[in-house]
C-alpha positions as protocol buffer text, in pm:
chain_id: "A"
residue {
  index: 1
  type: UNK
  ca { x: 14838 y: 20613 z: 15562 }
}
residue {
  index: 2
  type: UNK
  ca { x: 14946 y: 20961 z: 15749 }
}
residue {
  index: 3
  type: UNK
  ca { x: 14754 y: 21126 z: 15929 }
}
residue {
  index: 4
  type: UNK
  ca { x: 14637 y: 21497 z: 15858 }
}
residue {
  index: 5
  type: UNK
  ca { x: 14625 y: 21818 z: 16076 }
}
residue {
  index: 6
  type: UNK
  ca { x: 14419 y: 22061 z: 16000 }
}
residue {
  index: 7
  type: UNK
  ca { x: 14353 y: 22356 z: 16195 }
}
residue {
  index: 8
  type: UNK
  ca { x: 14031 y: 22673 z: 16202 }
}
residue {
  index: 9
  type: UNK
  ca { x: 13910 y: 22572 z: 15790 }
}
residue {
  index: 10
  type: UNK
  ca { x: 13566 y: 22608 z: 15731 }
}
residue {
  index: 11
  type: UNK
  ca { x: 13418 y: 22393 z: 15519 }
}
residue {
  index: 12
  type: UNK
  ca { x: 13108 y: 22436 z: 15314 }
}
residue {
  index: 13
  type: UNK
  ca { x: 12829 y: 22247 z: 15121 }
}
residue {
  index: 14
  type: UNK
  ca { x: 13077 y: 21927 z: 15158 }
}
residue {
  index: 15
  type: UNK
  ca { x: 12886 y: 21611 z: 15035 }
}
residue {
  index: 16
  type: UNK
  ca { x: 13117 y: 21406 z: 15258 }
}
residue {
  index: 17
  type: UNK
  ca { x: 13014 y: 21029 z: 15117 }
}
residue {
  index: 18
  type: UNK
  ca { x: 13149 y: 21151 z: 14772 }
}
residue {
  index: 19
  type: UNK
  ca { x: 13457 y: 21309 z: 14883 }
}
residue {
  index: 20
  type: UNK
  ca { x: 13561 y: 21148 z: 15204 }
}
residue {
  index: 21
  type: UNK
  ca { x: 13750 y: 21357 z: 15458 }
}
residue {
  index: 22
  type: UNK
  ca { x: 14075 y: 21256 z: 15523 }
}
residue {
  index: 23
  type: UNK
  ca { x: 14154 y: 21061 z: 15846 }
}
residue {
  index: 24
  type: UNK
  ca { x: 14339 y: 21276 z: 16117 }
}
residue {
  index: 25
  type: UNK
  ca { x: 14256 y: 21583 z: 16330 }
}
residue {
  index: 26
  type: UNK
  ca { x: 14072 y: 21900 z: 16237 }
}
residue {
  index: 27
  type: UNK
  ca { x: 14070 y: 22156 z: 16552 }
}
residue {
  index: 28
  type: UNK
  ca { x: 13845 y: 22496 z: 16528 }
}
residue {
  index: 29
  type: UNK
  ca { x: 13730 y: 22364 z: 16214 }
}
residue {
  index: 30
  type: UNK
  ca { x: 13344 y: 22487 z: 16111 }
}
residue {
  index: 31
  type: UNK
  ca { x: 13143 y: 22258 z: 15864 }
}
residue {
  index: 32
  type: UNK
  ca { x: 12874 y: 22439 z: 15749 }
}
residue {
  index: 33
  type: UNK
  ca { x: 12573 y: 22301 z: 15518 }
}
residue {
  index: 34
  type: UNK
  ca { x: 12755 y: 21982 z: 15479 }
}
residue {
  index: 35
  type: UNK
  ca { x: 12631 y: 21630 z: 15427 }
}
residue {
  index: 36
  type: UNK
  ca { x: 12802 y: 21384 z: 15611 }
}
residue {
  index: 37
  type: UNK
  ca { x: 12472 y: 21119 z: 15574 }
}
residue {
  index: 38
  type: UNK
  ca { x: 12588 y: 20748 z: 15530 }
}
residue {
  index: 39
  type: UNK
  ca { x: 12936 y: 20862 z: 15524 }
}
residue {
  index: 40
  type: UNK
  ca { x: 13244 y: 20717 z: 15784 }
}
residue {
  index: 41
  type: UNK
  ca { x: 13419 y: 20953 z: 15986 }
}
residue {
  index: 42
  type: UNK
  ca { x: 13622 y: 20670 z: 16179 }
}
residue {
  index: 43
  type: UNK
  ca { x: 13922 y: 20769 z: 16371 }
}
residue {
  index: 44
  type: UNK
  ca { x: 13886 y: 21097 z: 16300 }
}
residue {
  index: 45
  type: UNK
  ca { x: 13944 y: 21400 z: 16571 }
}
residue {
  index: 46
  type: UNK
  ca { x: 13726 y: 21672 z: 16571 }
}
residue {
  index: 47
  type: UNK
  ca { x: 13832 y: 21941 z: 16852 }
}
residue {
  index: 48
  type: UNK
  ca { x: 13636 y: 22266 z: 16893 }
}
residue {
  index: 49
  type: UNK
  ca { x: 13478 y: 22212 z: 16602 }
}
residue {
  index: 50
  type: UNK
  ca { x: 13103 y: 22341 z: 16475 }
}
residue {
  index: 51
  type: UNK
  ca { x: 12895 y: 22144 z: 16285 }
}
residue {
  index: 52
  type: UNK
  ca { x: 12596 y: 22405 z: 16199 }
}
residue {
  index: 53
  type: UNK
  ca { x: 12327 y: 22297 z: 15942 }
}
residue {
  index: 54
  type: UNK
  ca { x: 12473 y: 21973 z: 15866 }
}
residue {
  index: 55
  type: UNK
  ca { x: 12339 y: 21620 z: 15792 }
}
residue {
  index: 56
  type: UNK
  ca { x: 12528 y: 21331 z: 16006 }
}
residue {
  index: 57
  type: UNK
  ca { x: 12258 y: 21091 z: 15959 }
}
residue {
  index: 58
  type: UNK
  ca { x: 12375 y: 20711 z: 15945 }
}
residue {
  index: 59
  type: UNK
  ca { x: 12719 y: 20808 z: 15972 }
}
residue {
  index: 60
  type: UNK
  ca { x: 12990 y: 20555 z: 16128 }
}
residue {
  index: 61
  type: UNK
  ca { x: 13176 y: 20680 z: 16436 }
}
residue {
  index: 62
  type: UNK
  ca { x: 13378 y: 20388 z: 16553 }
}
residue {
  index: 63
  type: UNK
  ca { x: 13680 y: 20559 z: 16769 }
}
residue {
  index: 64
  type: UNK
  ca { x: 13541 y: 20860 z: 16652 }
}
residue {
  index: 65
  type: UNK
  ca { x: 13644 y: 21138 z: 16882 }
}
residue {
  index: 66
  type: UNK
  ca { x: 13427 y: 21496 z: 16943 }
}
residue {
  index: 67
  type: UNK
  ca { x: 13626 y: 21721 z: 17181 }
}
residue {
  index: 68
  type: UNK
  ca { x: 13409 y: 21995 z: 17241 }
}
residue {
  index: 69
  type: UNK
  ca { x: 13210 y: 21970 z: 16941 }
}
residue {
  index: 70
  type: UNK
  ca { x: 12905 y: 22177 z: 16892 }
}
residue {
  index: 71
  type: UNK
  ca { x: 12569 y: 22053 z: 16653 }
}
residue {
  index: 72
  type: UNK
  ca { x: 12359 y: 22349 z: 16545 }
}
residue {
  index: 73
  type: UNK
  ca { x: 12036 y: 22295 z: 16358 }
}
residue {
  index: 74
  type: UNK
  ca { x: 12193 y: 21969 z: 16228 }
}
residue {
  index: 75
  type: UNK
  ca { x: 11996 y: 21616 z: 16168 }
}
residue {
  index: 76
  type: UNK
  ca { x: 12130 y: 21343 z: 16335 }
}
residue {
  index: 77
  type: UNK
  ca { x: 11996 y: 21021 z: 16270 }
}
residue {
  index: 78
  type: UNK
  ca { x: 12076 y: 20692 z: 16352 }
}
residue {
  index: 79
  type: UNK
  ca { x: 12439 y: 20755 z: 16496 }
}
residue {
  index: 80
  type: UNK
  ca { x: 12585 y: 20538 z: 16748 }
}
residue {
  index: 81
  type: UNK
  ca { x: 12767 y: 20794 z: 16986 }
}
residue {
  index: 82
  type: UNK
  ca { x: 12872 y: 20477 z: 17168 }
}
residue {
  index: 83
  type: UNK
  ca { x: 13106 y: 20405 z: 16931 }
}
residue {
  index: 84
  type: UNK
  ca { x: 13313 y: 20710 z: 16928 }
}
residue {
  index: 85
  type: UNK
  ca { x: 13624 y: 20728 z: 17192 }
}
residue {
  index: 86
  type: UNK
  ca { x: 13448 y: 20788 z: 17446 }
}
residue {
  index: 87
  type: UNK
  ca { x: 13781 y: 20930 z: 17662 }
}
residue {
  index: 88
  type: UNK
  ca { x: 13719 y: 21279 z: 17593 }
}
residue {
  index: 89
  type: UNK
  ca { x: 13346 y: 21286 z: 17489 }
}
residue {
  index: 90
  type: UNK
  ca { x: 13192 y: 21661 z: 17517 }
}
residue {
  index: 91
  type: UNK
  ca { x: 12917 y: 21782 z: 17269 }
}
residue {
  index: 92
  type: UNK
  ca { x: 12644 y: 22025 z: 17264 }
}
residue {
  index: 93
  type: UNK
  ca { x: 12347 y: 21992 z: 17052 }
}
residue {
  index: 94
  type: UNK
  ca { x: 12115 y: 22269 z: 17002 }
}
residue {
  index: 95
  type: UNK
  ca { x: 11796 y: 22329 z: 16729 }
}
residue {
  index: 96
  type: UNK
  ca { x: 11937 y: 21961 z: 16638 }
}
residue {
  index: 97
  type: UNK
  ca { x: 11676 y: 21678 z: 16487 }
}
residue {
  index: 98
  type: UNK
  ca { x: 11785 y: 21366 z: 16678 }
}
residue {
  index: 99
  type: UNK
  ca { x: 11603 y: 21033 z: 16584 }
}
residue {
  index: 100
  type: UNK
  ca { x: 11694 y: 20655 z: 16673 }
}
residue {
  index: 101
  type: UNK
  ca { x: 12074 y: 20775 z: 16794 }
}
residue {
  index: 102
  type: UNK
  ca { x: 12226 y: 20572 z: 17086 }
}
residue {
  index: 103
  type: UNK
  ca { x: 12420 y: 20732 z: 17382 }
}
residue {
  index: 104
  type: UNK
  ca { x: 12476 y: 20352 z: 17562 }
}
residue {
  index: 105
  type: UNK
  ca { x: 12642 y: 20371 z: 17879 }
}
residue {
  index: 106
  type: UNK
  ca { x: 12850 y: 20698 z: 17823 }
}
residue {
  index: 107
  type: UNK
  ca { x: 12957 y: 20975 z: 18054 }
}
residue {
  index: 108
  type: UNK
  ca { x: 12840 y: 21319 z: 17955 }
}
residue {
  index: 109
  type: UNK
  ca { x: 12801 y: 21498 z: 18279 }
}
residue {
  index: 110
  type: UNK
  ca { x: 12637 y: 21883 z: 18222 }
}
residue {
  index: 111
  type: UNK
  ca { x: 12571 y: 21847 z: 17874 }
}
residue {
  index: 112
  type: UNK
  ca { x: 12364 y: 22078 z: 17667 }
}
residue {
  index: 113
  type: UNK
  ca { x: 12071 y: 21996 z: 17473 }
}
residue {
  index: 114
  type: UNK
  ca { x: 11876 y: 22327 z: 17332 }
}
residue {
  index: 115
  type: UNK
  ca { x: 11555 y: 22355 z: 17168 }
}
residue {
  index: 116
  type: UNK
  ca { x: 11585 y: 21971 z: 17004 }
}
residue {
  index: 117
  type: UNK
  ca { x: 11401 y: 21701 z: 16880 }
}
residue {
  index: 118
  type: UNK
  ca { x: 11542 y: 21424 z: 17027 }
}
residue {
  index: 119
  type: UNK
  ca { x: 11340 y: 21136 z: 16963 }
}
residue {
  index: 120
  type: UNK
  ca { x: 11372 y: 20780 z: 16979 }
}
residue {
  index: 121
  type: UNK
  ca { x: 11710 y: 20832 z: 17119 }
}
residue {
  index: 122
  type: UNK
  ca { x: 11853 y: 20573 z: 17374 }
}
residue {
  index: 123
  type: UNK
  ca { x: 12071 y: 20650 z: 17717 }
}
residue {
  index: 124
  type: UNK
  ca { x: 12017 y: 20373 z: 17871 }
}
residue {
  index: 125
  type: UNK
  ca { x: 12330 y: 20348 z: 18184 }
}
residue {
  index: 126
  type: UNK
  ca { x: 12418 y: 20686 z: 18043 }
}
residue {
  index: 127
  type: UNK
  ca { x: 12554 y: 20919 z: 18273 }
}
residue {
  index: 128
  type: UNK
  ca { x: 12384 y: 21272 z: 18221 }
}
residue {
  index: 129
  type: UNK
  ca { x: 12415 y: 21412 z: 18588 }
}
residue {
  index: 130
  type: UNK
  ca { x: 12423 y: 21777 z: 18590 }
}
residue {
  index: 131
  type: UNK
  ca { x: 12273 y: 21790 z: 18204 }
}
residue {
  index: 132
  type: UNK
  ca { x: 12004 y: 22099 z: 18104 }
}
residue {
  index: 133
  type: UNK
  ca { x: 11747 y: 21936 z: 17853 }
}
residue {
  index: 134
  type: UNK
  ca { x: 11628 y: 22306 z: 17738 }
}
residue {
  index: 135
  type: UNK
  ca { x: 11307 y: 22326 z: 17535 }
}
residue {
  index: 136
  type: UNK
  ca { x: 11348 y: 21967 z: 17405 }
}
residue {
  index: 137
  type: UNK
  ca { x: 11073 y: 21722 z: 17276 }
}
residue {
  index: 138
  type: UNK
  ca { x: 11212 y: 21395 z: 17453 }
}
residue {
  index: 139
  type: UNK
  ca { x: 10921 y: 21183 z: 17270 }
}
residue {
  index: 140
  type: UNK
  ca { x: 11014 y: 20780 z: 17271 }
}
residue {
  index: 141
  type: UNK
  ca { x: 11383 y: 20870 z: 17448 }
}
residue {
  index: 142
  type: UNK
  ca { x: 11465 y: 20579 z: 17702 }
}
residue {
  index: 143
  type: UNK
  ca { x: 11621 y: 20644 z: 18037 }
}
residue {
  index: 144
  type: UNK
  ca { x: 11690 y: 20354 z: 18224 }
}
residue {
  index: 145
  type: UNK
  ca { x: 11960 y: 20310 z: 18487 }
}
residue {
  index: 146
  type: UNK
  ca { x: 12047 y: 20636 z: 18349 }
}
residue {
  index: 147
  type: UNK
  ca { x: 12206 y: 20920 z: 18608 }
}
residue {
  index: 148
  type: UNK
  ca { x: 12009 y: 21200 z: 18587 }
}
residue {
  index: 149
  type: UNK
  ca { x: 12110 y: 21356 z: 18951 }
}
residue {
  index: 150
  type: UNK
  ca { x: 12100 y: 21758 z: 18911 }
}
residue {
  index: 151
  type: UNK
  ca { x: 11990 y: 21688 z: 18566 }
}
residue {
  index: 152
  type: UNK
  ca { x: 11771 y: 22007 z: 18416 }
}
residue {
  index: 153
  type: UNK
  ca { x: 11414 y: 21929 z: 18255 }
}
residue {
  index: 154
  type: UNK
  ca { x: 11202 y: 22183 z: 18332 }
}
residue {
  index: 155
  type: UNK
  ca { x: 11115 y: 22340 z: 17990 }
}
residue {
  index: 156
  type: UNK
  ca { x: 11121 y: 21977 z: 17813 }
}
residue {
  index: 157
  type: UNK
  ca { x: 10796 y: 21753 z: 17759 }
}
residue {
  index: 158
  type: UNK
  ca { x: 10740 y: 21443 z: 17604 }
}
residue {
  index: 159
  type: UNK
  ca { x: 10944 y: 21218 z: 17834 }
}
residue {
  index: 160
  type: UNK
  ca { x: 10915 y: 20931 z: 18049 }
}
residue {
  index: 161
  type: UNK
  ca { x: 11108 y: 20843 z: 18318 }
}
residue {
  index: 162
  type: UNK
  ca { x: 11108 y: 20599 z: 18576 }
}
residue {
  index: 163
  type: UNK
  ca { x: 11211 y: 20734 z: 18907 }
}
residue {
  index: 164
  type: UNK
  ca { x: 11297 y: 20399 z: 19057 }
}
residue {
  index: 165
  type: UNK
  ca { x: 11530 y: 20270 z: 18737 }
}
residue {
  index: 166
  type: UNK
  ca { x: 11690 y: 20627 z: 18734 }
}
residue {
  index: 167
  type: UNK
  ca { x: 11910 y: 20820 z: 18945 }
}
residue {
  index: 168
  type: UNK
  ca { x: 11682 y: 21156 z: 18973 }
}
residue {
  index: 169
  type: UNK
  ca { x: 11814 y: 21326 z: 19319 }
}
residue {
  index: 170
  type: UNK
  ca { x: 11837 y: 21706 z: 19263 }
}
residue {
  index: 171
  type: UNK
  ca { x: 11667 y: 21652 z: 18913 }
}
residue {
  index: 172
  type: UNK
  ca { x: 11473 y: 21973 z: 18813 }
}
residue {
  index: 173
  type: UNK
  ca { x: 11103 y: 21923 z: 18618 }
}
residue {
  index: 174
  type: UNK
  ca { x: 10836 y: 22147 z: 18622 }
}
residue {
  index: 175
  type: UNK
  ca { x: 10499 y: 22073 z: 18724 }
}
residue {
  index: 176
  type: UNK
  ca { x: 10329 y: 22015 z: 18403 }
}
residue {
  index: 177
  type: UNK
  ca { x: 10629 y: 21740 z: 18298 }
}
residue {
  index: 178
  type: UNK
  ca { x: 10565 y: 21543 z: 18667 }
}
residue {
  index: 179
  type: UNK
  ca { x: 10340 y: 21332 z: 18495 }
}
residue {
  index: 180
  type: UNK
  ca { x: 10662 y: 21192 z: 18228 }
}
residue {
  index: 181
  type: UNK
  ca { x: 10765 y: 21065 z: 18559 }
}
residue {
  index: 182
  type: UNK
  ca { x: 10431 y: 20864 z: 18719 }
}
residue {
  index: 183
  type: UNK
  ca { x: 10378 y: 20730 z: 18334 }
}
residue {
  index: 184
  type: UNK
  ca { x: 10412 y: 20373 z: 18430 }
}
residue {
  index: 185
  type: UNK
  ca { x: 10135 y: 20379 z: 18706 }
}
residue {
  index: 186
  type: UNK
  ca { x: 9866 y: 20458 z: 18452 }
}
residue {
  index: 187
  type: UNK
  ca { x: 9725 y: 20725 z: 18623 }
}
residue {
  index: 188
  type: UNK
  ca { x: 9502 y: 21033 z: 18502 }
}
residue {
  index: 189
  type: UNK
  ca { x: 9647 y: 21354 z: 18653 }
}
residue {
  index: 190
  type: UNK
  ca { x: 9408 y: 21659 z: 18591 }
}
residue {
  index: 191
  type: UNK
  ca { x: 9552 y: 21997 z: 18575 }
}
């Protein structure tokens, strides 16, 4: 089967599982309103593209490839970002729901995550070095052997990390979210 090219569409109120999108690259594409839930988008390129409102829950993304994608108010559950080429992997996620989504052992050095819920979600060996976590509920997320050097929490809460199974040098919290990071000495901290 060819390939497609498509290039600065928008594409609206899309219920993608009914009307598949064809495999090949979309660049400066915007999908707005769309449902993409339970759908494949496998080997398919999306550069500088916006996803804003959109539903990508339990969508397949093996060799799926996000060049500079942005994910605006959009729910994303149970997505295996692993599984997407991971050669050029940059994303942003902002006012995003993010629940039970995986992030296994890839490199995404100073990326954004704005005012999300990102819950549940895994990045365990994950390289996030130089990453701003900006007003984001981190409730349930799992760093371990993550790189977090430089990394930017100070207006997140809700997380837990363990300073000695995480690279934290140059890490920013705030006071209030130290105790996300003495968690596992069950300790009471009064303020």
């Amino acid at each position: 089967m060819e390939r497609v090219f498509i290039e600065e569409k928008v594409f609206e109120n899309l219920i993608v599982h009914d009307n598949p999108l064809a495999v090949g690259d979309y660049e400066n594409c915007t999908f707005g309103n769309c449902d993409f839930s339970n759908s494949d988008l496998s080997d398919i390129n999306f550069t500088d593209c916006l996803f804003n409102e959109c539903n990508l829950s339990l969508t397949r993304l093996i060799q799926t490839t996000f060049r500079d994608a942005r994910f605006l108010n959009c729910k994303l559950l149970g997505l295996h970002f692993e599984d997407c080429s991971t050669l050029t992997l940059s994303v942003e996620f902002h006012g995003c729901m993010m629940s039970v989504c995986s992030f296994y052992k890839l490199k995404l050095k100073k990326t954004r995550f704005t005012n999300s819920k990102i819950n549940e979600v895994d990045f365990t060996e994950a390289d996030l070095s130089h990453s701003v976590f900006d007003n984001c509920d981190l409730r349930l997320t799992t760093f371990h052997n993550t790189d977090l050097e430089g990394a930017d929490f100070r207006t997140s809460n809700n997380y837990s990390i363990d300073p000695e199974r995480n690279r934290i040098k140059k890490a920013k919290f705030s006071l209030p979210g130290l105790t996300g990071l003495l968690e596992k000495y069950d300790i009471e901290i009064e303020t």
